[in-house]
C-alpha positions in Angstrom: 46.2 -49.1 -2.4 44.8 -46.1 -3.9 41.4 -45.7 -5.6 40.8 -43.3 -8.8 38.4 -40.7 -8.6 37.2 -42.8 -11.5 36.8 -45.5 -10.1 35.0 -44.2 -6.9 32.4 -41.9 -8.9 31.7 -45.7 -10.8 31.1 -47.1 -8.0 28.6 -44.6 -6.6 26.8 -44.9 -9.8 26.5 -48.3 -9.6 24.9 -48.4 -6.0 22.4 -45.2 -7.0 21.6 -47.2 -10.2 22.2 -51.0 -9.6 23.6 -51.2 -12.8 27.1 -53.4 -13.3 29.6 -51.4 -14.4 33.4 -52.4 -14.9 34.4 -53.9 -11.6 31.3 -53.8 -9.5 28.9 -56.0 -8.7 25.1 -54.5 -8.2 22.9 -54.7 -4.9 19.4 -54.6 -4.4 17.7 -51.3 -4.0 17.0 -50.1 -0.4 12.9 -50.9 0.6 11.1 -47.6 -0.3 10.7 -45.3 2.6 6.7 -44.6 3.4 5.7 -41.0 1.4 4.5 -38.6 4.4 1.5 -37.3 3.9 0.8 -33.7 2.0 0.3 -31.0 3.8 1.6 -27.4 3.4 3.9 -26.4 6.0 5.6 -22.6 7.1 8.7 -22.2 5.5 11.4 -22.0 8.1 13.9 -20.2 6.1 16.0 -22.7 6.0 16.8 -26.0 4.3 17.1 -29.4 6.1 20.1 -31.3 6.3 20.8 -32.7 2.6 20.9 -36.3 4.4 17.7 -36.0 6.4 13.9 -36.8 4.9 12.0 -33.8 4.0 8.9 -34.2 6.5 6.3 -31.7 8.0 7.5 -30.2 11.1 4.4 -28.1 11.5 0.4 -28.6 11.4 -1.5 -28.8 7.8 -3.3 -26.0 6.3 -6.7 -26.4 7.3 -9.3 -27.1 4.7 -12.6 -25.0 3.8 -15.4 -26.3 4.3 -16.1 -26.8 0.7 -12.7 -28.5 0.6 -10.5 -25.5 -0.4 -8.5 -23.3 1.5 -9.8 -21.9 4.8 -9.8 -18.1 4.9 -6.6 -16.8 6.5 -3.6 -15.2 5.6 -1.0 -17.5 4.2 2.5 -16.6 2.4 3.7 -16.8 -1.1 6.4 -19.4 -1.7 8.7 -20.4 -4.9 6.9 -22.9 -7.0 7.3 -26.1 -6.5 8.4 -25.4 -2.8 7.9 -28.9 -0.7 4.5 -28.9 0.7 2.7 -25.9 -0.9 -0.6 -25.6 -2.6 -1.6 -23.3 -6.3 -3.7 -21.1 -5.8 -5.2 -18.0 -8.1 -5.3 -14.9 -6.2 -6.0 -11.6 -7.8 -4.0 -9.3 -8.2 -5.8 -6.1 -8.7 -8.3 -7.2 -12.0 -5.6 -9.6 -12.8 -5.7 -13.9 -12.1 -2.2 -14.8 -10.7 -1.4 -18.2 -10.0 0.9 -18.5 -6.8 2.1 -21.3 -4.4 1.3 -20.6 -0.7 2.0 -22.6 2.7 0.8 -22.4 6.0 -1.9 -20.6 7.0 -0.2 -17.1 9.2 -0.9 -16.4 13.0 -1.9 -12.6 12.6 -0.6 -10.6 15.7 -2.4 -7.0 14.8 -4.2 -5.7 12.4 -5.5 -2.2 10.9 -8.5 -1.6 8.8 -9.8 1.3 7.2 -11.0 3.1 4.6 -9.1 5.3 2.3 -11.4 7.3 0.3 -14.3 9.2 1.2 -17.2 7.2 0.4 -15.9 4.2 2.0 -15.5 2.2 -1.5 -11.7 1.3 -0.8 -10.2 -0.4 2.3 -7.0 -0.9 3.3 -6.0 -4.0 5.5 -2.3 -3.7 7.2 -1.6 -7.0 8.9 1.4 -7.6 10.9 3.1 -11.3 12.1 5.8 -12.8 13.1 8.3 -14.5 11.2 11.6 -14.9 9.6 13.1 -12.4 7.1 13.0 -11.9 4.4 9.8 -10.4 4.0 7.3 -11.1 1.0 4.1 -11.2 -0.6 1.0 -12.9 1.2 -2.1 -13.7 0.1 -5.2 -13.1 1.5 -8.5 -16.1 1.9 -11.9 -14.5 2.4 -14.6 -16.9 1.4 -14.3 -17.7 -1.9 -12.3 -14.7 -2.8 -8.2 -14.3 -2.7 -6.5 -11.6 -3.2 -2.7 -11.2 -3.6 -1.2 -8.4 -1.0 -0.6 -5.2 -2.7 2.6 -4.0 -0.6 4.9 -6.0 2.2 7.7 -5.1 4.5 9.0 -5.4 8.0 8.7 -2.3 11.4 9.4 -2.4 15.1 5.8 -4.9 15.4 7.0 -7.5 13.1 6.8 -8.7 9.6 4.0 -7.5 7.6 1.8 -7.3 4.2 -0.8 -4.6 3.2 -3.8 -5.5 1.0 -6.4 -3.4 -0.8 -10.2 -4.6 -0.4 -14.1 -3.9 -1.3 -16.1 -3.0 1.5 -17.7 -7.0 1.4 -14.3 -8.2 1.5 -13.7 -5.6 4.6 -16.6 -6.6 6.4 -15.8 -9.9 6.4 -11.8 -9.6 7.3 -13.2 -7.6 9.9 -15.0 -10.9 11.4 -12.4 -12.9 10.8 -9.8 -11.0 12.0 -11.6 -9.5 14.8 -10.9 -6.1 14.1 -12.9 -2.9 13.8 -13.5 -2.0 10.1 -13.1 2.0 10.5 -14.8 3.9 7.5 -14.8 8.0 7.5 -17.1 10.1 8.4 -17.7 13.3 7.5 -15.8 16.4 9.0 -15.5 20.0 8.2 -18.4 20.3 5.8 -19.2 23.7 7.3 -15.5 25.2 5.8 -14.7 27.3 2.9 -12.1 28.7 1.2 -11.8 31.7 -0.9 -9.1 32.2 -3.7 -7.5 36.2 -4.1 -4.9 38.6 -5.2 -3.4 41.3 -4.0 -3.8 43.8 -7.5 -6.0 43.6 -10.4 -3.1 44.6 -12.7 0.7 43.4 -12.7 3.5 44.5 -14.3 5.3 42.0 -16.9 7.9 39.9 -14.4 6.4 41.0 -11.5 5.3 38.0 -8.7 1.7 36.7 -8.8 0.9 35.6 -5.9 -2.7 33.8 -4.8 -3.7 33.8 -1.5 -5.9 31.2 -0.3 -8.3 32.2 3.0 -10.1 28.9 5.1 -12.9 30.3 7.2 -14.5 27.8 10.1 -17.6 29.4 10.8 -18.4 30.4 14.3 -20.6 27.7 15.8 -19.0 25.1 13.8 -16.9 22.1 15.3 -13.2 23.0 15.7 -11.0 20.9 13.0 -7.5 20.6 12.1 -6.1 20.4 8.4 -2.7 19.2 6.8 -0.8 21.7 5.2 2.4 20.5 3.6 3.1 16.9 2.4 3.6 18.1 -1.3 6.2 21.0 -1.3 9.6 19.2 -1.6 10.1 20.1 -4.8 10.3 23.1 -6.6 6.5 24.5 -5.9 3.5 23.4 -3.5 1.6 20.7 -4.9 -1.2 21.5 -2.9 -2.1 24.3 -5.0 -3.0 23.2 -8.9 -3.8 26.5 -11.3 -5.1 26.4 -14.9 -4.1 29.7 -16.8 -5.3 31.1 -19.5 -4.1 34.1 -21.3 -6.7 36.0 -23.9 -8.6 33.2 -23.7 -6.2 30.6 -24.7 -4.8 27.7 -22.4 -1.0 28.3 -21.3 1.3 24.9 -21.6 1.0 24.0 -18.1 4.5 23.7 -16.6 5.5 20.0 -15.1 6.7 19.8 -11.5 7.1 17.0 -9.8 7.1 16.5 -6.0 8.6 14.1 -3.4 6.4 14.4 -0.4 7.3 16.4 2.6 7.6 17.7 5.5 3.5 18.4 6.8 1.7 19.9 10.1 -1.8 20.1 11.2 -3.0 23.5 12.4 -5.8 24.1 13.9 -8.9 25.7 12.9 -11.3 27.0 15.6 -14.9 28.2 15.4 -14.8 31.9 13.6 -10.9 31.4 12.9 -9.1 32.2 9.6 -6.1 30.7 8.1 -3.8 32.0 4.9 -1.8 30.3 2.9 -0.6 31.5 -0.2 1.5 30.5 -3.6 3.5 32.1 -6.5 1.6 31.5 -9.7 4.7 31.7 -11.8 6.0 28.3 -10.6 2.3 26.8 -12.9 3.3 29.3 -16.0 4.4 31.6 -18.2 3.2 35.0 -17.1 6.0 37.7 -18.8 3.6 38.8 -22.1 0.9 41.1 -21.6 -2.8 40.4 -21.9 -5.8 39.3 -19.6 -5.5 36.3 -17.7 -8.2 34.0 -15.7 -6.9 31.6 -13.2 -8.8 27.8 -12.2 -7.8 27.4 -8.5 -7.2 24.1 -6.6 -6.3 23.7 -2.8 -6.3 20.1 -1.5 -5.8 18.9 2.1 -7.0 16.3 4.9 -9.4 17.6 7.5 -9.5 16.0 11.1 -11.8 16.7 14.0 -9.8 18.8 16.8 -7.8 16.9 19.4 -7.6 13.7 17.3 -4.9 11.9 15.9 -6.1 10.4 12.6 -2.8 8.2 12.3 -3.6 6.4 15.8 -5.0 3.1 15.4 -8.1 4.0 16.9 -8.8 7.2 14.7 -8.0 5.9 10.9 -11.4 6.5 10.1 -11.1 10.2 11.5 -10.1 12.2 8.3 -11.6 13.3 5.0 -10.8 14.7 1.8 -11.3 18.0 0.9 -10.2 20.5 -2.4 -11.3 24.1 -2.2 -11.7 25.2 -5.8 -12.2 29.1 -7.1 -11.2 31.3 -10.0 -9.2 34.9 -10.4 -8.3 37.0 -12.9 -5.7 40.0 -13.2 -4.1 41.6 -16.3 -0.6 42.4 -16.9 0.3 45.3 -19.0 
C-alpha cells in the first residue's frame, strides 16, 4: 500500500520531535551522546559523512603558558568552523577578529629584512597542506599578527607576514631560522647626472646620461638595472623640470615591472645608462630649464646571489641624485 510524501515527512517529524501528530504515535528520545571535548583541529578540506559524529581526528592546539594560544603559526578558518578558537590578530594598525585551528607544521622558512635600516622584516613560511590556500596568522608571545600575502609554489602552501625587528628576533627562535638584516654595500659609489649640449633646439631629444664610478680600491659590486621600464619610460629615472623658474606639470607614467639584470661594477669601472627627458615633460617652448635628477637601484656584493636563501640580507638601497640645466632656444 502506498505511503504519501505527506504522510512520510509527518512521520519524520514526529520521531525528530516526539510530538503526536495525525496517525503516529511518539517515542522516547535517543540517550544523548557524550559531547567530545573542545579542541581545535586542522581542517581537512573536507566534510564528514552527514551521518557520522563530528569528532577530533587530530591533536588539540596547545595552550600558552599563560593559558592562551602557544606561539605558532595556525590558519584562518570560516567562523563558527567546528573546533576553532577567536582570536584578534592585527592586521597592519588594525584589530581583526578571526577564527583559527590547529597550530601549522612549518617545513621552511625565510627571514629577512626589507629596508635598509633593518626596521621591516619579512617572514615567508612554507607548509604542507590541502588547497586552497589562505590567510594564517602568526603567534609570537603575546602578539598576533594576521599574514599580509598567501599563496602556493613548487615547496608547498605558504603565507608571507610583515614584522618588527622584536617580533623577528623572536620568530627567528622559534622557527629556527637565521634573521638576515642588510648590511651595507657600495657606499664608496657615485653617480653623476650630464647632457650632451648646453643648448637644444625646440623638439629636439634631451637626453641625460647617468655615469656610476666604483672607485679603484673599492669592493667589486653588482647593481639592478631594469625592473621598472615596461611601460612607456624607465622608472628608474625620476626628473623634476622646471622651466624659467616655474614647475612643469609632471607627466604620469605608470609602470608594470620588468624585465632586469645585474651588471657588474669592478674597482675603477664605469657604467652609462641614459634616458629621454621628454617622456617626464613638456620641453617644445623656449626658455631656461633646470632638471632634479633621480636614479634608483639595488646594490649587491660581487659573485652573490641576493635572491638565494642564504644571501637575502645581501643587498641595499641606493638613489643617486643630481641636477642639470640646458636652454632651448
Amino acid at each position: 500500500m502506498a505511503v504519501s510524501r505527506a504522510l512520510k515527512a509527518n512521520i519524520r517529524w514526529c520521531s525528530v520531535l516526539t510530538l503526536v501528530l495525525v496517525g503516529c504515535k511518539s517515542s522516547p528520545p535517543p540517550a544523548a551522546l557524550p559531547s567530545p571535548p573542545e579542541t581545535l583541529v586542522a581542517d581537512s578540506g573536507s566534510a564528514p559523512p552527514s551521518d557520522a559524529p563530528s569528532v577530533p581526528t587530530t591533536p588539540p592546539l596547545p595552550p600558552s603558558s599563560d593559558g592562551g594560544v602557544a606561539d605558532g603559526l595556525y590558519r584562518v578558518v570560516p567562523a563558527g568552523h567546528m573546533g576553532s578558537k577567536s582570536v584578534t590578530a592585527m592586521r597592519g594598525a588594525s584589530p581583526t577578529l578571526v577564527d583559527i585551528t590547529s597550530r601549522i607544521h612549518v617545513d621552511r622558512a625565510l627571514l629577512f629584512a626589507e629596508d635598509n635600516g633593518n626596521t621591516r622584516f619579512q617572514l615567508m613560511a612554507w607548509y604542507k597542506g590541502k588547497p586552497p590556500e589562505g590567510e594564517g596568522v602568526l603567534v609570537v608571545g603575546s602578539e598576533i599578527v594576521m599574514s599580509s600575502g598567501y599563496g602556493s609554489d613548487s615547496n608547498g602552501l605558504d603565507m608571507d607576514f610583515s614584522l618588527t625587528p622584536a617580533q623577528a628576533t623572536a620568530v627567528a627562535a622559534l622557527l629556527k631560522t637565521p634573521r638576515q638584516d642588510r648590511h651595507l654595500v657600495g657606499d664608496l659609489v657615485t653617480g653623476s647626472f650630464a647632457l650632451s649640449a648646453k643648448s637644444y633646439r625646440p623638439g629636439q631629444s634631451v637626453d641625460i646620461a647617468l655615469t656610476l664610478t666604483n672607485p679603484a680600491g673599492a669592493p667589486p659590486i653588482k647593481y639592478t638595472q631594469g625592473g621598472r621600464n615596461r611601460g612607456p619610460r624607465d622608472n628608474q629615472f625620476s626628473f623634476t623640470i622646471r622651466r624659467n623658474g616655474t614647475a612643469l606639470a609632471p607627466v604620469q607614467a605608470m609602470d608594470f615591472g620588468g624585465l632586469s639584470s645585474m651588471p657588474d661594477l669592478s674597482p675603477g669601472g664605469t657604467a652609462a645608462i641614459s634616458a629621454p627627458l621628454k617622456s617626464w615633460g613638456d620641453l617644445s617652448l623656449p626658455g631656461h630649464y633646470e632638471v632634479d635628477c633621480r636614479w634608483e637601484t639595488t646594490l649587491s656584493p660581487a659573485g652573490i646571489d641576493p635572491y638565494d636563501d642564504l644571501h637575502r640580507g645581501a643587498i641595499w638601497d641606493r638613489a643617486f641624485d643630481g641636477m642639470v640645466a640646458f636652454d632651448v632656444r
